[in-house]
C-alpha positions in Angstrom: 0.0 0.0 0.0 1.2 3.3 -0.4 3.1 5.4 1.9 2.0 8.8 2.7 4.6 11.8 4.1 3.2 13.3 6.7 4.2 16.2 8.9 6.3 14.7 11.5 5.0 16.1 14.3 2.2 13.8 13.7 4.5 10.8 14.3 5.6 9.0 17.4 8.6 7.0 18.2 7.0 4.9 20.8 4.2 3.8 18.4 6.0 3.6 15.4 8.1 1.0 16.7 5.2 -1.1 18.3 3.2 -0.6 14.8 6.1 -2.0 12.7 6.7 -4.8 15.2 3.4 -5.7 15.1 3.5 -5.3 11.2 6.3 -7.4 11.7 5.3 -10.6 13.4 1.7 -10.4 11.5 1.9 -9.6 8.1 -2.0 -10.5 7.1 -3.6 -9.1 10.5 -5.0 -12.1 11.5 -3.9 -11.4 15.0 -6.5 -8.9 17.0 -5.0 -9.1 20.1 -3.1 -5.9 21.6 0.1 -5.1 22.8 0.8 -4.5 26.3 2.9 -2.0 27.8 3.8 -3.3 31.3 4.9 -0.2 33.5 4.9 -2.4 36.5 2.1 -0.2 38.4 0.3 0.6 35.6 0.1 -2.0 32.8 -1.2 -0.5 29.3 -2.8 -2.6 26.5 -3.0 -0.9 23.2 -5.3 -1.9 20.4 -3.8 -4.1 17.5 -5.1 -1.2 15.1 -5.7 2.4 15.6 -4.9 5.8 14.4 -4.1 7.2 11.2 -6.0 5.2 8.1 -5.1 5.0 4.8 -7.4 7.9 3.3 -6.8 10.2 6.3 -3.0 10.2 5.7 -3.8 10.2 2.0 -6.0 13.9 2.7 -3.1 15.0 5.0 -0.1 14.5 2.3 -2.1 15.8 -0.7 -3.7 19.3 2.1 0.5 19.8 2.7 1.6 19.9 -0.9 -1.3 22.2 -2.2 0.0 24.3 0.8 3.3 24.5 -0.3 2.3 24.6 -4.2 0.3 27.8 -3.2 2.3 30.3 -1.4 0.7 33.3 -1.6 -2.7 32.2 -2.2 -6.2 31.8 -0.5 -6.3 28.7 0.2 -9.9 27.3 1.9 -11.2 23.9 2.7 -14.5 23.2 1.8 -15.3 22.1 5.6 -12.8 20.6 8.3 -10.4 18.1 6.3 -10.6 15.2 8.6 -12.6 15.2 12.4 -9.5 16.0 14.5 -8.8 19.0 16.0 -4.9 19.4 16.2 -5.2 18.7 12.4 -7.7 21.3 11.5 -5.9 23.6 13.8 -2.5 22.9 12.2 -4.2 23.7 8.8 -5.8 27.0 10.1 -2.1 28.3 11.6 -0.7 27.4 8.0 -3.4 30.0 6.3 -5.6 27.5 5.1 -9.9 28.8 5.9 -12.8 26.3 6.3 -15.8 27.5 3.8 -18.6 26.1 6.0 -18.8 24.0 9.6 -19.6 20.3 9.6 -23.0 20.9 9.7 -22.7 22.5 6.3 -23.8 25.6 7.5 -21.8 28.5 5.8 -18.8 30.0 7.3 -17.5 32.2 4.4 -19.6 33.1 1.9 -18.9 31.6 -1.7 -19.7 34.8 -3.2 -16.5 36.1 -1.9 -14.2 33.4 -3.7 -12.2 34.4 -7.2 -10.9 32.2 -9.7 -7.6 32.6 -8.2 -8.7 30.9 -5.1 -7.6 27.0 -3.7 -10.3 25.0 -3.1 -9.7 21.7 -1.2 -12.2 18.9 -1.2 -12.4 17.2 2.4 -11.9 13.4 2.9 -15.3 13.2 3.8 -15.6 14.2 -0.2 -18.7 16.8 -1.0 -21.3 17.0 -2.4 -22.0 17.6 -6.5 -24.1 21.0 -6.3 -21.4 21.9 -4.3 -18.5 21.2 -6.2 -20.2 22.8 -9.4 -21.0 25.8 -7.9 -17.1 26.4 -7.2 -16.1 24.9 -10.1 -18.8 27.9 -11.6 -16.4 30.1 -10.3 -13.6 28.8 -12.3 -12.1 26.8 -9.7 -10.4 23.4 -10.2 -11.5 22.2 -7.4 -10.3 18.3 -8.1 -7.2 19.2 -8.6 -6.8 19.6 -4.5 -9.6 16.5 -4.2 -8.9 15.1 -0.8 -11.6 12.5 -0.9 -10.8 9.0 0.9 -10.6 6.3 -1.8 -12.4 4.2 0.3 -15.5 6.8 0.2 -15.0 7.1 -3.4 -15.3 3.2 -3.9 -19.0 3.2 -2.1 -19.9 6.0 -4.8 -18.5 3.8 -7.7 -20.1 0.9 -6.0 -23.4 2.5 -6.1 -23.2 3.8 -9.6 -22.3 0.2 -10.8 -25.6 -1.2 -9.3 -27.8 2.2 -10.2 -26.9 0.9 -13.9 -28.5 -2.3 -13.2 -31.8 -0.6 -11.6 -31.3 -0.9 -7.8 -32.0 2.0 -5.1 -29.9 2.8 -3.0 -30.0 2.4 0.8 -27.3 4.7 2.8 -26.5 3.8 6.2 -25.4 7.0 8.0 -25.7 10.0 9.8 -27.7 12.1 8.1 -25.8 15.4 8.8 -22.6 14.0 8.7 -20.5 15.2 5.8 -19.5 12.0 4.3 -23.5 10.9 4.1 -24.4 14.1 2.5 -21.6 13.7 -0.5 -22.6 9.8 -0.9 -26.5 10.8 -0.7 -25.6 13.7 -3.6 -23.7 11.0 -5.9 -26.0 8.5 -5.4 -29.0 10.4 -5.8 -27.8 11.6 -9.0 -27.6 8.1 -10.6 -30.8 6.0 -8.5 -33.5 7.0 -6.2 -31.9 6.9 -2.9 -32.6 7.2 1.0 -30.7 7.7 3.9 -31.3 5.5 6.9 -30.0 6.4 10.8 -30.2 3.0 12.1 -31.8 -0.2 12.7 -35.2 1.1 14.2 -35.6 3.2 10.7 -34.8 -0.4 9.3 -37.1 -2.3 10.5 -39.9 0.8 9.7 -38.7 0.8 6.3 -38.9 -3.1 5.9 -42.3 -2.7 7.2 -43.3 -0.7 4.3 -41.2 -2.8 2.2 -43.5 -5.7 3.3 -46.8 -4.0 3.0 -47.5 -3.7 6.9 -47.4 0.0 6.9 -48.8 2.0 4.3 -47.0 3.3 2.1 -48.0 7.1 2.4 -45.8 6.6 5.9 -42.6 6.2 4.2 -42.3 10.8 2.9 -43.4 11.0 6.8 -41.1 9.0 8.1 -37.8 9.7 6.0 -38.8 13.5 5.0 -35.4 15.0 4.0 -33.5 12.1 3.6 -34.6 10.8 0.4 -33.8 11.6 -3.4 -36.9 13.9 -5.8 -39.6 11.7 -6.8 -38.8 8.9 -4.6 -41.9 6.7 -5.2 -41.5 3.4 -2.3 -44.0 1.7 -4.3 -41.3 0.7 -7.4 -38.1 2.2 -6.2 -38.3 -0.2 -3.3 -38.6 -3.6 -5.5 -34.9 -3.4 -6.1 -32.5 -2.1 -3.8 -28.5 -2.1 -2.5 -27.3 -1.1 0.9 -24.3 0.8 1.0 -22.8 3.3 4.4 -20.9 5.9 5.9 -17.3 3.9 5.5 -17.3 4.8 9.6 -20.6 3.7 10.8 -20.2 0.1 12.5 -19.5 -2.6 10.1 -21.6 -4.6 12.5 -24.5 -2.4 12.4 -24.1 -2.2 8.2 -24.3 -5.3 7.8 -27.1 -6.5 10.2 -29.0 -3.4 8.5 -28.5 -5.2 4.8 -29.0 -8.4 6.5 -32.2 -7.4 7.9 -33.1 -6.1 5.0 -32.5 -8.9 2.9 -35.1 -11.0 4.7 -37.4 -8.5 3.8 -36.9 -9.0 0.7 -36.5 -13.3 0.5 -40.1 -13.2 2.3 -41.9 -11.0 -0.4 -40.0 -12.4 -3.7 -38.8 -15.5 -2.8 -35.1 -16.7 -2.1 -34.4 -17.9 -6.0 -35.3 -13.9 -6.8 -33.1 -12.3 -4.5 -30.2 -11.4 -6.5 -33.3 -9.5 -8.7 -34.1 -7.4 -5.7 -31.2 -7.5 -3.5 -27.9 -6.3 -4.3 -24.6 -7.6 -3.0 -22.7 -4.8 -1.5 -20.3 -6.4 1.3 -17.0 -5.1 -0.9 -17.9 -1.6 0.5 -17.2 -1.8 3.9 -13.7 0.1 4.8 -11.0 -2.2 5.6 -9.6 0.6 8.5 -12.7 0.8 9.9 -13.5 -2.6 9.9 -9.6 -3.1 11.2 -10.3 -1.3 14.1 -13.6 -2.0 15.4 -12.3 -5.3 15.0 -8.9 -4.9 17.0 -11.1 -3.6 19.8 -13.0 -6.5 20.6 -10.0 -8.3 20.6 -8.9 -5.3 23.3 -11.7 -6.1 25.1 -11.1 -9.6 25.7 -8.3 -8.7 28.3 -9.9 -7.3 32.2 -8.7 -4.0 32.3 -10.0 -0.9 35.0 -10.8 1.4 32.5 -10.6 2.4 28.5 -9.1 5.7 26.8 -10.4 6.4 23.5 -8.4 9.1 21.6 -9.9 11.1 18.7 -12.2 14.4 17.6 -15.4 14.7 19.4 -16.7 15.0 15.8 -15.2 11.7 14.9 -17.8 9.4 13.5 -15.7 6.0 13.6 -14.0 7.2 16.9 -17.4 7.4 18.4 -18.0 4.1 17.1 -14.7 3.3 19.5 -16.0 4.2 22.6 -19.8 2.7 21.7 -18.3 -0.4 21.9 -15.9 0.0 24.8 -18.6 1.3 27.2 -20.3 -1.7 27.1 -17.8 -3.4 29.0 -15.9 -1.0 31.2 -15.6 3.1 32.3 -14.5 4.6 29.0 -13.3 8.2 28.6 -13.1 10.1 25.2 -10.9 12.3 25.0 -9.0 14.2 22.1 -5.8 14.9 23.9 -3.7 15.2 26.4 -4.7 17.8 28.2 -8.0 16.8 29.2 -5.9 14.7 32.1 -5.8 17.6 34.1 -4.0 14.8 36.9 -4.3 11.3 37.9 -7.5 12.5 39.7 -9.3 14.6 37.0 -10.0 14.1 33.2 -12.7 15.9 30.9 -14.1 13.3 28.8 -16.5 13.9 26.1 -20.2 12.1 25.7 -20.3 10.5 22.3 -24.1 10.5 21.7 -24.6 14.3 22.6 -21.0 15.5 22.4 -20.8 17.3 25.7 -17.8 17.2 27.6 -18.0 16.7 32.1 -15.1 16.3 34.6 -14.8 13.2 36.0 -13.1 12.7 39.4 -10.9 9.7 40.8 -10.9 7.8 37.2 -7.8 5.8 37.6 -8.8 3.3 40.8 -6.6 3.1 44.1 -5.2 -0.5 42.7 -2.4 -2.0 41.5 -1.4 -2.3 39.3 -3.8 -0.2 37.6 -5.1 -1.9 34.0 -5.8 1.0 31.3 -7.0 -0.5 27.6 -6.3 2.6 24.8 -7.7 2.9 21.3 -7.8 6.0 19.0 -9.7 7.1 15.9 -8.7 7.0 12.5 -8.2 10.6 12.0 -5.8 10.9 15.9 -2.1 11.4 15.3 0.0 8.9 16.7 2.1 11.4 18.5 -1.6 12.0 20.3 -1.2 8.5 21.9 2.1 8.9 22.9 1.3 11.9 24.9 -1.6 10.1 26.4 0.5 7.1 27.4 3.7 9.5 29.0 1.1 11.8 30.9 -0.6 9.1 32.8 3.3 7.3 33.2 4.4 10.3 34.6 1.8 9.9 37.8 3.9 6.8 38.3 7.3 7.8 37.5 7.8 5.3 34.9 8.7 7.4 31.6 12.0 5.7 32.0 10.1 2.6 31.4 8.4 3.5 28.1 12.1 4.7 27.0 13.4 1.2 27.4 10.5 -0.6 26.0 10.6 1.9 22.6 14.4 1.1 22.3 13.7 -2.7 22.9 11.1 -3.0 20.1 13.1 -0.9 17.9 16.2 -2.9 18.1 14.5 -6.4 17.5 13.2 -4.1 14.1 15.0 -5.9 11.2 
């Protein structure tokens, strides 16, 4: 796979060395579970996968070079790049303006922008009214195209199937960037819908199945479906495709679910008439890392740390699934461990933020499981792991165990 530069204040020394030793010793990722850091009174187990994906570094190297390409220039992002903060802030200090908020709400007016202008597409991609309008402007806005590949495959994905006369069915978060672009491109090929999860599943099987009427379905999905949707033939053939940072798990029990639906009203032998296979669409990082926790879970632990942007869809997804087995605290760096008696973690459903007192236990030693998203620097982690080593006094300790794992590099 390609190798991305990135600035290198995103990097670490501690996790580098324990990512290409893993990398090392499990070339096909077969092997979920993590790696332990044993500090002696703190013991720290880090997931098999985490951090910085594929199509996040891709959107950092190419949002560098059209920095550097462009001295001199304006120089705007069409909303924030990736859904981490140090990143976006990093941009901001290097010149570079967001156009609207991740709401799509509108933070500079496009009216202002001149021919002359950069315009960077986000790796959440856009949407198409919005990339002609600046290309209306005499903008090549593709040229700085940040779009993960992986986002870009679920849009070719659907086109391939729109040929062939399927709907389309979007798992995600409605207002989340990366649904809005998908929703656009699909939209623009196949009547399409958006769904938010499995309860909007199981109403929209309902209506699939003829046990709600279907005059319910513009009530119950108003704004989240395509012009002249019409349930009564666009639902006869349909595909299921997602936000690449929605739960793989929750995808695929949505298309499974779906797909019942559908065996029940046409009959098994017709499915592949009605139902379209869409598996290949699921992001292998996301997937990776959903996957790598479970296999964190699996080791008794005090507590979790989840790194990444309160924003962060697939970081969100992180602590989900860690909060069903153990205190879990989201955070988005190291300074929201004010000390080993106080940290400000952030709710992932409603994105407030409390302080929470005594979170590391009076034990020992004490057992911390760690994770981050897929748009959380690596050097993020680090300072994570060194700020709650410190309340031990055993930095010297990560020291030794970086140089160890680096010298048994080959």
């Amino acid at each position: 796979m390609k190798h991305f530069e990135v600035p290198a204040g995103y990097r670490s020394r501690l996790i580098t060395a324990i990512k290409l030793k893993r990398k090392e010793n499990d070339k096909l990722k077969k092997d979920f579970t993590p790696t332990l850091l044993d500090l002696g009174p703190i013991k720290i187990y880090l997931a098999r996968h985490f951090g910085f994906c594929y199509g996040v570094e891709n959107a950092i190297n190419i949002a560098y070079k059209t920095i550097e390409e462009n001295e001199g220039k304006r120089i705007f992002l069409l909303s924030e790049m990736i859904h981490n903060p140090q990143v976006n802030a990093d941009l901001t200090k290097k010149g570079v303006r967001f156009l609207h908020d991740t709401n799509g709400n509108e933070i500079i007016p496009l009216s202002t922008l001149n021919s002359d202008d950069v315009v960077m597409i986000p790796a959440f991609g856009t949407t198409l009214e919005l990339e002609a309008e600046i290309q209306a402007k005499g903008i090549n806005i593709q040229k700085y195209n940040t779009t993960c590949p992986f986002v870009e495959k679920v849009w070719n994905r659907s086109e391939q199937i729109a040929k062939k006369g399927y709907s389309i069915i979007i798992h995600g978060k409605p207002k989340h960037e990366e649904t809005r672009a998908t929703f656009s491109h699909a939209a623009s090929n196949t009547p399409t819908v958006v769904l938010n999860d499995m309860d909007e599943t199981i109403l929209l099987g309902k209506i699939i199945a003829g046990d709600l009427p279907l005059t319910d379905f513009e009530v119950l999905f108003k704004g989240r479906f395509s012009p002249n949707f019409d349930p009564a033939t666009h639902l006869q053939k349909i595909g299921v495709v997602n936000q690449t940072t929605q739960l793989a798990t929750d995808t695929q029990a949505i298309s499974d679910y779906l797909k019942k639906i559908i065996i029940a009203k046409y009959g098994a032998e017709n499915l592949s008439e009605h139902f379209a296979d869409t598996r290949d669409t699921l992001c292998y990082a996301t997937n990776d890392n959903q996957s790598a926790v479970l296999g964190l879970l699996e080791t008794p632990a005090d507590l979790a740390i989840v790194m990444g942007g309160k924003n962060s869809s697939n970081s969100s997804h992180l602590v989900e699934l860690c909060e069903q087995k153990l205190p879990t605290y989201f955070i988005d760096d190291a300074s929201k461990i004010f000390n080993q008696y106080q940290i400000q973690k952030t709710n992932w459903k409603d994105k407030q933020s409390e302080i929470v007192d005594n979170y590391l236990p009076n034990t020992s030693p004490v057992t911390i499981l760690m994770t981050s998203g897929a748009s959380c620097p690596d050097a993020v982690v680090e300072e994570v792991i060194y700020k709650i080593a410190s309340f031990y006094k055993v930095e010297d300790s990560l020291e030794q165990l970086t140089e160890k794992w680096e010298s048994e590099l080959n």
